[in-house]
SEKOLPA-474743 format. One record per residue (C-alpha): residue number from 1; residue in one letter; x, y, z. Coordinates in pm, 1 decimal, always signed. Last residue first. Layout:
SEGU, n, res, u, v, w
SEGU, NUM, a, X, Y, Z
...
# end
This chain:
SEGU, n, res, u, v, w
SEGU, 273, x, -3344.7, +12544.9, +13775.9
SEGU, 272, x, -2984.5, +12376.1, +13752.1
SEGU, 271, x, -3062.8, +12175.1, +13474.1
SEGU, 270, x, -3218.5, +12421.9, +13271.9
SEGU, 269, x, -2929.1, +12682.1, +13298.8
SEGU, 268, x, -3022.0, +12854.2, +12999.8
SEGU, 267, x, -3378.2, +12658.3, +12816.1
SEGU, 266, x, -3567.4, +12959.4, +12822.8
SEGU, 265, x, -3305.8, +13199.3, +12694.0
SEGU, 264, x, -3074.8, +13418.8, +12939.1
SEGU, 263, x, -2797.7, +13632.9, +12743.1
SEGU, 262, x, -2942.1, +14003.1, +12894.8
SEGU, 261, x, -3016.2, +13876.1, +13221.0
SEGU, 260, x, -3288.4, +13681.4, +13458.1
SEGU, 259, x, -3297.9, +13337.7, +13541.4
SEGU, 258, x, -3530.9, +13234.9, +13824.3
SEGU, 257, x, -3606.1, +12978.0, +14067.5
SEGU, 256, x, -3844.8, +12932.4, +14338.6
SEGU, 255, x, -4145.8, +13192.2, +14256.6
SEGU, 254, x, -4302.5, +13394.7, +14503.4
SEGU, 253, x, -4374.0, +13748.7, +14422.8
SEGU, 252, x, -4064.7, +13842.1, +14603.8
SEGU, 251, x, -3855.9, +13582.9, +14371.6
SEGU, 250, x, -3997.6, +13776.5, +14081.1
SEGU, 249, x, -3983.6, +14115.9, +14209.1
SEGU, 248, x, -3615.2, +14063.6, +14278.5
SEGU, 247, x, -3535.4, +13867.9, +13923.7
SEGU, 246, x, -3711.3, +14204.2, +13789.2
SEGU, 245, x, -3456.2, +14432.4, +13949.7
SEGU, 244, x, -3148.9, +14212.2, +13880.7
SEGU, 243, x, -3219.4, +14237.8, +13459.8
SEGU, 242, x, -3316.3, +14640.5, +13537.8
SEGU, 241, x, -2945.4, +14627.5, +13718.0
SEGU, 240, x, -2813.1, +14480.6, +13428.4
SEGU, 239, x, -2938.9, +14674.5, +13197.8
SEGU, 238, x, -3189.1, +14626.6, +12932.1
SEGU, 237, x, -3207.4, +14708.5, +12577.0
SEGU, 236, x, -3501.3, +14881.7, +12391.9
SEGU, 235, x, -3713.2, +14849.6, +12107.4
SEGU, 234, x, -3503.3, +14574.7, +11972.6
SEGU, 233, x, -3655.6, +14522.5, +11573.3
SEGU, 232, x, -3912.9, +14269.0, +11485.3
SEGU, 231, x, -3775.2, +13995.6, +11238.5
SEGU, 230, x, -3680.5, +14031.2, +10877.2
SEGU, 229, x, -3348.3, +14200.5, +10974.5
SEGU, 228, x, -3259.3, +13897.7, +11148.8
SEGU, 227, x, -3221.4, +13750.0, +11475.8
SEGU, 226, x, -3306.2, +14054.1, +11658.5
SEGU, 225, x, -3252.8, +14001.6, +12024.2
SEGU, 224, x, -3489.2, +14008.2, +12261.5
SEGU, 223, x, -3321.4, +14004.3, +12652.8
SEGU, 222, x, -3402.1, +13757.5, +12859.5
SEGU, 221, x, -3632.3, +13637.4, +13179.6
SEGU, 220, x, -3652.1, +13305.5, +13243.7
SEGU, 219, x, -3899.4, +13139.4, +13551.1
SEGU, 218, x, -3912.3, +12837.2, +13752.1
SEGU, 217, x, -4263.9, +12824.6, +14011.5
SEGU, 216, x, -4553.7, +12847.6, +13707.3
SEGU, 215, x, -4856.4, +12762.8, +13904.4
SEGU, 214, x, -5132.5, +12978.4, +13644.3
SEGU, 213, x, -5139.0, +13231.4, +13959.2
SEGU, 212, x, -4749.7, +13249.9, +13949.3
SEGU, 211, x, -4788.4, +13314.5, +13559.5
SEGU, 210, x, -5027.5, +13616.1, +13590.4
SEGU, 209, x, -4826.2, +13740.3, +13854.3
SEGU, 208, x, -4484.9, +13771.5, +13624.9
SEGU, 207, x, -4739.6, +13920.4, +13349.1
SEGU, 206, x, -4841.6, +14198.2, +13584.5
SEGU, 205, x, -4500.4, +14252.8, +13659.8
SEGU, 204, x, -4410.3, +14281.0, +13313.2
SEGU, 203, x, -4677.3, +14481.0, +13213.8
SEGU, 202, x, -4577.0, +14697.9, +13488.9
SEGU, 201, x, -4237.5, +14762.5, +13364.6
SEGU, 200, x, -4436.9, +14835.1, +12982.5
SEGU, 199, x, -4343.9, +14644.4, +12708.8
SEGU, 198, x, -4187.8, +14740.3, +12393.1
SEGU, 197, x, -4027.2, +14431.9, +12237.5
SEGU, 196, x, -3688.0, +14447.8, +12494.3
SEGU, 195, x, -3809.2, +14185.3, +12728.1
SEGU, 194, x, -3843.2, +13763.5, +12676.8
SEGU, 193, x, -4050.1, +13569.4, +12873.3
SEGU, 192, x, -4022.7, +13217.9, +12979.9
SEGU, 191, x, -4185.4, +12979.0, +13138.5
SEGU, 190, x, -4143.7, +12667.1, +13408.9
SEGU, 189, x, -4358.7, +12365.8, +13564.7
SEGU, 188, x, -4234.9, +12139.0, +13829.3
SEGU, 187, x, -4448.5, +11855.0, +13749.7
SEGU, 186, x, -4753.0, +11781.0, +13992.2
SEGU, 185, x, -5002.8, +11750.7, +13726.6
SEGU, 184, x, -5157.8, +12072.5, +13820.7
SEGU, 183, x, -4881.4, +12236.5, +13679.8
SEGU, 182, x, -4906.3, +12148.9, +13354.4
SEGU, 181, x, -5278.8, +12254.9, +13336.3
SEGU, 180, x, -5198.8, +12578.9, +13465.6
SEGU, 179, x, -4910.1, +12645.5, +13203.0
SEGU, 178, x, -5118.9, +12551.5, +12936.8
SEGU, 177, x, -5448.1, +12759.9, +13089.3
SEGU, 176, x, -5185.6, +13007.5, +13094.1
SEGU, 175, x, -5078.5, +12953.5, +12723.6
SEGU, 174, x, -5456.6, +12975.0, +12612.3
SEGU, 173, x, -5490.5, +13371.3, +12836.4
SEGU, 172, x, -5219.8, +13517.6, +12598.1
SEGU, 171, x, -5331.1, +13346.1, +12297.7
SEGU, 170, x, -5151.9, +13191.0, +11975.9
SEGU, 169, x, -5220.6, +13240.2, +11638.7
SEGU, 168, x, -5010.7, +13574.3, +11594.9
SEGU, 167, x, -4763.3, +13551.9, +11831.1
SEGU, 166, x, -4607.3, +13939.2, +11804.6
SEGU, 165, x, -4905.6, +14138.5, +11773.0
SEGU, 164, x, -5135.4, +13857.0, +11993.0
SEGU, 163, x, -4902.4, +13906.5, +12283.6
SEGU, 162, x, -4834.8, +14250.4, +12274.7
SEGU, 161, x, -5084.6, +14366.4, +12533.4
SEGU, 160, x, -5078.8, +14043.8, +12772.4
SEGU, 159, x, -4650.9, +14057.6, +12827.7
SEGU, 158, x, -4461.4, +13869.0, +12610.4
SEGU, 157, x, -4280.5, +13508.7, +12569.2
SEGU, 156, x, -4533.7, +13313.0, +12770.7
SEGU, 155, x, -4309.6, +12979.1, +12683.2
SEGU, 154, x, -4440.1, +12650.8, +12807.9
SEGU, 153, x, -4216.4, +12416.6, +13039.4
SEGU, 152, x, -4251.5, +12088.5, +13206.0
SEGU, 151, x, -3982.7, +11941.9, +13422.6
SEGU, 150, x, -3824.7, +11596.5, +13467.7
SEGU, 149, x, -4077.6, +11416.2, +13226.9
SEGU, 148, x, -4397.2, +11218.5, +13304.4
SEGU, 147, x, -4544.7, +11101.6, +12992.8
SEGU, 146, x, -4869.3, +11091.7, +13106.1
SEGU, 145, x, -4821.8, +11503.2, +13125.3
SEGU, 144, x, -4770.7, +11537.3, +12778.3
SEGU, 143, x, -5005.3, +11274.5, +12688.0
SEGU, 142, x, -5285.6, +11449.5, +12881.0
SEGU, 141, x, -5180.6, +11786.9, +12739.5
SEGU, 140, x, -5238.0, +11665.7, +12384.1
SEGU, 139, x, -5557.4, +11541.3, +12511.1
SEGU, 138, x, -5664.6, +11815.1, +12652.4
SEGU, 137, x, -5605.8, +12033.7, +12315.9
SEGU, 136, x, -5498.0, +12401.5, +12392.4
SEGU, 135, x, -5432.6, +12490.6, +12083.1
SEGU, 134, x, -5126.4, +12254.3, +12090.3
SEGU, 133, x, -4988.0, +12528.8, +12298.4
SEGU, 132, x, -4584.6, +12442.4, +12206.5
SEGU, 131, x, -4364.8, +12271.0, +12437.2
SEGU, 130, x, -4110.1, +12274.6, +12652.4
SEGU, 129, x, -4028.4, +11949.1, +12767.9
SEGU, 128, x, -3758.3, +11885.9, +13020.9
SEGU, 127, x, -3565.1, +11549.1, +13011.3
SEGU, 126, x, -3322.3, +11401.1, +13229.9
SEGU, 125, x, -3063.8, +11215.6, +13097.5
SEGU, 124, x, -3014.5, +10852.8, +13194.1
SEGU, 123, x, -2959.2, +10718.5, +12838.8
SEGU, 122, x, -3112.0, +10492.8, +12601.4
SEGU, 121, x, -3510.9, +10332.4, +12651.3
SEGU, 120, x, -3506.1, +10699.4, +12872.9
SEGU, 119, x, -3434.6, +10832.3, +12517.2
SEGU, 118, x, -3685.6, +10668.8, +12346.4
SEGU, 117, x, -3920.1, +10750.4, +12553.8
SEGU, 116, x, -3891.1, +11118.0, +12573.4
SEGU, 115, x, -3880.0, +11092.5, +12213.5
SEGU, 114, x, -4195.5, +10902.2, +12136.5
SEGU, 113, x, -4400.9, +11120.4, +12385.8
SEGU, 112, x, -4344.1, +11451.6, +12227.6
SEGU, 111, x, -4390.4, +11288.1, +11875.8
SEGU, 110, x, -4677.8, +11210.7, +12010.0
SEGU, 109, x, -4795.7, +11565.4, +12129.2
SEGU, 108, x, -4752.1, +11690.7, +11746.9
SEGU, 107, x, -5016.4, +11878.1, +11674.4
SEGU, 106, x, -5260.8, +11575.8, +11803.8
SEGU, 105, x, -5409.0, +11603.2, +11460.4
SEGU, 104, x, -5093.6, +11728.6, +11282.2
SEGU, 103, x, -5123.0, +12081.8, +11070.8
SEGU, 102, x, -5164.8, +12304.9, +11357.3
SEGU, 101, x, -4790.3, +12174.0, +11455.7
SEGU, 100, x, -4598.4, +12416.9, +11590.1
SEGU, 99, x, -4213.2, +12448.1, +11608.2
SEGU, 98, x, -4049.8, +12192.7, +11906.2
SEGU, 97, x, -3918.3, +12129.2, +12182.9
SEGU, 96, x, -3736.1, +11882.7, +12400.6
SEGU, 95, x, -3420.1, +11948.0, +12689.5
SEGU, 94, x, -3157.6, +11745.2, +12767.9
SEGU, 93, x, -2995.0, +11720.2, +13008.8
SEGU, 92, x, -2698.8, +11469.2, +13107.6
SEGU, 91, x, -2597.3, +11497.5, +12770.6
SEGU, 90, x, -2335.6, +11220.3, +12722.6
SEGU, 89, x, -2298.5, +11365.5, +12351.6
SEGU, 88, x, -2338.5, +10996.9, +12159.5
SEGU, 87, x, -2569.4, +10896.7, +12441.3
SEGU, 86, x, -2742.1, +11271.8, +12345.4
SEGU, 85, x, -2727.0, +11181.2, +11997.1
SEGU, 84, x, -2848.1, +10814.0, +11957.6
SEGU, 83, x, -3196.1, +10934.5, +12187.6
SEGU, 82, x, -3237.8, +11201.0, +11897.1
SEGU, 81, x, -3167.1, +10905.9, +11599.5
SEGU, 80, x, -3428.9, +10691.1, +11779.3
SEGU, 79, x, -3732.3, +10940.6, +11838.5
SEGU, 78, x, -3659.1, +11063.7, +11472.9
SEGU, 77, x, -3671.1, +10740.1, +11299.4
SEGU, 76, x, -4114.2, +10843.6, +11258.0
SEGU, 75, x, -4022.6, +11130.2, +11072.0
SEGU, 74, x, -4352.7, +11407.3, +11124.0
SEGU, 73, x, -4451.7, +11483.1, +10769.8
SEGU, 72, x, -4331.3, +11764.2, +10624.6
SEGU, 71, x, -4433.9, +12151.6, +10735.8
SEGU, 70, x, -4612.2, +12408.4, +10521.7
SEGU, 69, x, -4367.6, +12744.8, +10586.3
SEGU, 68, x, -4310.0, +12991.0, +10882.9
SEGU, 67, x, -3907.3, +12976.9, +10867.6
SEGU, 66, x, -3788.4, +12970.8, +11211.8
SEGU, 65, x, -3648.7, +13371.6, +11271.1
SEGU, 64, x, -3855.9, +13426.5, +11580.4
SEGU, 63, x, -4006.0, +13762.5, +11659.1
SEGU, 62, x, -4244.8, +13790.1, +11439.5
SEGU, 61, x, -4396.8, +13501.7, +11540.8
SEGU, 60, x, -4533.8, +13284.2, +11198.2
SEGU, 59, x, -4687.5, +12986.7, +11275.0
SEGU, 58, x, -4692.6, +12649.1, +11088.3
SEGU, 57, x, -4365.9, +12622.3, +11152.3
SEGU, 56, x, -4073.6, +12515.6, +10957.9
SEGU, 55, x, -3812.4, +12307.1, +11090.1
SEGU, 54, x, -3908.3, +11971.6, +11136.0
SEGU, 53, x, -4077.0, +11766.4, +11428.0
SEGU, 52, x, -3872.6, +11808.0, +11690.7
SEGU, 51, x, -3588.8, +12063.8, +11792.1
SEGU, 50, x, -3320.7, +11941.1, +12023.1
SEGU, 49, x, -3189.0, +12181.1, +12338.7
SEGU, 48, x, -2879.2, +12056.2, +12484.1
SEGU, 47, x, -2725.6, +12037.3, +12768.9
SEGU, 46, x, -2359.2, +11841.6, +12912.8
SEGU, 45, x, -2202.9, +12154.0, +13043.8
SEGU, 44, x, -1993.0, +12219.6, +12779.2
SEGU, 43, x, -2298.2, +12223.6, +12525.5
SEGU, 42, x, -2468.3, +12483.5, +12737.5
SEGU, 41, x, -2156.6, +12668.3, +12777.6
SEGU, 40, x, -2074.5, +12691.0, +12372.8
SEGU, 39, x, -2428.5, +12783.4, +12284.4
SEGU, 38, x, -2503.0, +13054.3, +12508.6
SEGU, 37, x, -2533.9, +13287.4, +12275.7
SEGU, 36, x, -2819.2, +13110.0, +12067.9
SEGU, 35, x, -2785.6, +13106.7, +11702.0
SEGU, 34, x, -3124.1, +13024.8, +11696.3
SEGU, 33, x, -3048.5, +12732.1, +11485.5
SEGU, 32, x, -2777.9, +12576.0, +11639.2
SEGU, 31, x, -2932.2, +12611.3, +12006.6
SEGU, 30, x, -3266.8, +12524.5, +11896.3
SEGU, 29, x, -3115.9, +12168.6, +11801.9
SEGU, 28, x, -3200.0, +11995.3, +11450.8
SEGU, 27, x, -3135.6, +11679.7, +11390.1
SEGU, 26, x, -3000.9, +11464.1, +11047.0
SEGU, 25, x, -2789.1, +11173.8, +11269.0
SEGU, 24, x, -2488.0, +11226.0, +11111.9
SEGU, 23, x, -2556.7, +11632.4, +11157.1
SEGU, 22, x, -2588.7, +11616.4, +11505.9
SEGU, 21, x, -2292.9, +11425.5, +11571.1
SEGU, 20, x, -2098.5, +11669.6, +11343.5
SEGU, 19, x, -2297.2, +11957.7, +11480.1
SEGU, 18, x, -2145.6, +11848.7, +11839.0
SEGU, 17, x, -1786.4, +11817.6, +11746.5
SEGU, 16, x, -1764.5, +12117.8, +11562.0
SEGU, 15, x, -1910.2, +12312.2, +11808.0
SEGU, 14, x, -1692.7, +12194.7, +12110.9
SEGU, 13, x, -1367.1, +12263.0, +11870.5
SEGU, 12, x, -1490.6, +12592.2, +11704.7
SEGU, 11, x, -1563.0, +12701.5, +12085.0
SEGU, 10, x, -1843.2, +13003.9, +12022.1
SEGU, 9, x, -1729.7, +13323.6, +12076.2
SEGU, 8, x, -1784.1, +13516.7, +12387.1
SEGU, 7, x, -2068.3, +13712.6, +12421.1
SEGU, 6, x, -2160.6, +14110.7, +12451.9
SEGU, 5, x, -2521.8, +14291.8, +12547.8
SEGU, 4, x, -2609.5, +14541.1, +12286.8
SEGU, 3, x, -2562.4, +14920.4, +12449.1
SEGU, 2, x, -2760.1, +15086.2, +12700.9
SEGU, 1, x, -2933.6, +15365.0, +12534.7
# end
């Protein structure tokens, strides 16, 4: 079995910084609470990845380790206190998401809008918004899209099969009509998949074409790892050359940018996808 991919610690000094900033201004990023790997280099390079609208979901994806609990209120300060940290950072990207929303009539597509506007009010950062389904409401998407960020992005996560097992409450064939509604807007439109939950190879390929028919044309592909021993175990880890292989088939079937290894999350190297 090829062995748990390795990382480099985290800069105490860069980290320390940041979550102090963060923490003053009571936010939560994705790269914090993930525990990302890539925390250190994203934060070096000017990116950041700020989660909106609490931190419980109203979902429960058993491979995510975001506490699936009733949700508070949105905060309405929270536009202004995110567009405060990334001019306090200098972020020159930053990217928006958030945990679902089932509970919030527009689940949460105004809050969306409110902090990509409040941080162009701000800064000159671009902005990328990945976002949840929001069950697939057309006006949610409509705001999205009215609000015209850098890039929009909407996480596939697993292949067809496994998708309702491991995102219960979401839909395989719902996120594509996501993805395909983003991209018909015009925006450069991106997703994400994650490998290592017990997929097939040619679920994965069929899942890469599924995504370049929906318009998708910037595309992750990482490794799952366990967060926690509450969450799904690894059912297999990739190598390098399997990572390599599938950016090949990806770029063959068409798309213009991809990500694919072992440490790559959806939100790695945003600004230069």
């Amino acid at each position: 079995m090829h062995l748990k991919p390795k990382v480099k610690a985290p800069s105490p000094q860069l980290l320390g910084d940041t979550q102090e900033v963060l923490q003053r201004n009571s936010l939560h990023t994705v790269c914090i609470s993930s525990r990302c790997p890539n925390i250190s280099e994203c934060f070096f390079r000017g990116t950041a990845t700020f989660m909106i609208l609490g931190d419980r979901c109203t979902r429960n994806c058993k491979f995510c380790s975001i506490p699936h609990a009733q949700p508070k209120p949105p905060d309405v300060s929270e536009a202004e206190r995110i567009a405060q940290a990334v001019r306090e950072l200098a972020l020159r990207y930053v990217v928006i998401t958030s945990v679902d929303r089932d509970d919030l009539e527009d689940f949460g597509a105004s809050q969306f809008v409110r902090v990509t506007e409040a941080i162009r009010e701000r800064t000159n950062a671009r902005i990328e918004l990945l976002t949840p389904d929001f069950k697939g409401d057309s006006a949610a998407l409509a705001a999205i899209i009215a609000a015209k960020p850098h890039k929009l992005a909407h996480n596939i996560e697993t292949v067809r099969r496994l998708h309702r097992f491991i995102k219960p409450g979401s839909s395989y064939d719902r996120s594509l009509e996501v993805l395909r509604t983003y991209a018909n807007s015009g925006i450069v439109t991106k997703s994400s998949l994650i490998v290592g939950l017990g997929e097939s190879s040619e679920e994965i390929i069929k899942t890469l074409h599924d995504l370049f028919d929906a318009g998708v044309r910037q595309l992750t592909i990482g490794q799952y790892l366990q967060p926690s021993q509450e969450q799904l175990p690894v059912q297999k880890y990739y190598t390098p050359e399997e990572f390599a292989k599938l950016e090949a088939v990806a770029k063959e079937i068409g798309f213009e940018a991809v990500a694919s290894g072992a440490l790559v999350r959806s939100s790695y190297y945003a600004e230069r996808l």
